[in-house]
C-alpha positions in Angstrom: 129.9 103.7 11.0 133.6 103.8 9.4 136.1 102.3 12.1 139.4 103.3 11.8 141.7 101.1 13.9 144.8 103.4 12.8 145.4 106.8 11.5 146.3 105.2 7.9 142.6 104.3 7.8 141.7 107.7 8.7 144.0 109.4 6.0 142.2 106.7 3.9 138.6 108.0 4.9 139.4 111.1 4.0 141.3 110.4 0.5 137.9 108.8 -0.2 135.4 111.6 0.7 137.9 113.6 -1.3 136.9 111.5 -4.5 133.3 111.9 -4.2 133.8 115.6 -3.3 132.4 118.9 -5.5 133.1 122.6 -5.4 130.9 123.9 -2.9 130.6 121.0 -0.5 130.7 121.8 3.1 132.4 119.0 5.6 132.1 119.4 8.5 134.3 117.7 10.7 133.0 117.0 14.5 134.5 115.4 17.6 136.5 115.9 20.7 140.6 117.4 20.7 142.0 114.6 19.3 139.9 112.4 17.2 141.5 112.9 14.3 139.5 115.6 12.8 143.1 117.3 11.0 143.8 113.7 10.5 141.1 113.0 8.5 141.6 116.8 6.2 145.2 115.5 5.5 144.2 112.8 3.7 141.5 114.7 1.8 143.4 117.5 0.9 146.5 115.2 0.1 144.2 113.4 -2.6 143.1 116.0 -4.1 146.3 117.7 -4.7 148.3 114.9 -5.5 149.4 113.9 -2.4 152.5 117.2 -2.7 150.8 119.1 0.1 151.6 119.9 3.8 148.8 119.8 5.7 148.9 121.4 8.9 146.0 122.4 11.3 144.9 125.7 11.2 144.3 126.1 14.9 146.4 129.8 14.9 145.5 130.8 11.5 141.9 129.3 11.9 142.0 129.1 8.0 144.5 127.3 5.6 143.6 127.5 1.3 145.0 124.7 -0.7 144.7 125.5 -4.5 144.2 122.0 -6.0 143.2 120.8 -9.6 139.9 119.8 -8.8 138.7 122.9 -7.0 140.1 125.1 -4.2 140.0 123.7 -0.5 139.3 125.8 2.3 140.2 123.8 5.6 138.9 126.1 8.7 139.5 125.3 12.2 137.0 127.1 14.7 138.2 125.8 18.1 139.1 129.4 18.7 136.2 131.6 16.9 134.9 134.0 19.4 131.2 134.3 17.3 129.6 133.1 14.5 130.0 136.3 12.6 133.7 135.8 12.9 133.8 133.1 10.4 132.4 135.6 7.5 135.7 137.6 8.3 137.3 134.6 7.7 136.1 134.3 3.9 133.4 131.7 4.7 130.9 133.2 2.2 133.5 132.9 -0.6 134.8 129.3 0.1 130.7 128.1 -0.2 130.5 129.7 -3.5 133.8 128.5 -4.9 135.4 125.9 -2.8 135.0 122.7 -0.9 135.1 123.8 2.7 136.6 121.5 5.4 135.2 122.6 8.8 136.4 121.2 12.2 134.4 122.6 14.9 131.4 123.4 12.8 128.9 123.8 15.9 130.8 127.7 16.2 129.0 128.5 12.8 126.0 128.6 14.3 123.3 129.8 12.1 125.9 130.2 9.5 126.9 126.3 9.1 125.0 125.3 5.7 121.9 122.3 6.1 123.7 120.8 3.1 126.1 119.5 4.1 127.9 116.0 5.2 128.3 115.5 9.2 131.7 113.6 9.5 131.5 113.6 13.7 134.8 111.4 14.6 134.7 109.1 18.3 136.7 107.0 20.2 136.1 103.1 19.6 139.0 101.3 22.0 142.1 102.0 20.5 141.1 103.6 17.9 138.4 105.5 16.5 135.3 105.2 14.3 133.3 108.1 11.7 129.6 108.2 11.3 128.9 110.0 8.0 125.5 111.7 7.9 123.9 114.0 5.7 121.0 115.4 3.5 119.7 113.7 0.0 122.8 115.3 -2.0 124.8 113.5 0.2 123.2 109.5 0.6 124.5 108.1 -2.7 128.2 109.6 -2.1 128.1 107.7 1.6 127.1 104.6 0.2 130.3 105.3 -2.4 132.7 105.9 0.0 131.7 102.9 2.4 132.3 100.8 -1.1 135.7 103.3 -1.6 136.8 102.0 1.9 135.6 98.7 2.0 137.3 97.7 -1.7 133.8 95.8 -2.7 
């Protein structure tokens, strides 16, 4: 568990996972309206393009591209996707092969949503919130990275 008594240390949670990031890493981003899910994308995406972007949610547009040095970012927003299928309209099968993929509301892939990938599910913990990370073998060494990334040890 990650708490994150303030939204700087969820910018900061995400400016981490962006450093232990690769081109064609899906994150998929889970909790209620709220929890800081866009939150969290800002401060990836602001890492890795140098902190120049704007980061907005995609709610309307249910897809935002962010060309940055270290590889392309596709930051999708589901909330609104009608079907699973949708989401290959959207250019899902193109940001897997060449682009880190930043998914909020990744339960509306369905069968679609990638086994390799990192679970980022985002909760309420008083005033704040907390972030467990979870995910597959590719995924335990970068965890234990970004816990020392946050932590400063």
């Amino acid at each position: 568990m990650f708490p994150l008594p303030s939204e700087q240390d969820t910018l900061t949670l995400g400016a981490a996972l962006a450093t232990h990031a690769r081109r064609g890493d899906v994150i998929a981003l889970s909790g209620p309206l709220g929890a800081g899910k866009t939150t969290l994308a800002r401060g990836f995406i602001q890492k890795m393009s140098g902190g120049e972007e704007e980061v907005v949610s995609p709610t309307f547009t249910l897809v935002q591209v962010y060309e940055t040095p270290g590889a392309p970012i596709w930051h999708f927003d589901l909330y609104r996707l009608n079907q699973p299928e949708d989401a290959l309209e959207l250019g899902f099968e193109e940001a897997l092969a060449t682009a880190i993929s930043l998914v909020e509301w990744p339960e509306r892939l369905g069968e679609f949503l990638p086994a390799s990938r990192l679970d980022v599910t985002l909760s309420a913990l008083g005033q704040g919130r907390e972030a467990r990370l979870t995910g597959g073998p590719a995924w335990t060494e970068r965890i234990a990275a970004v816990r020392k990334h946050v932590s400063g040890t």
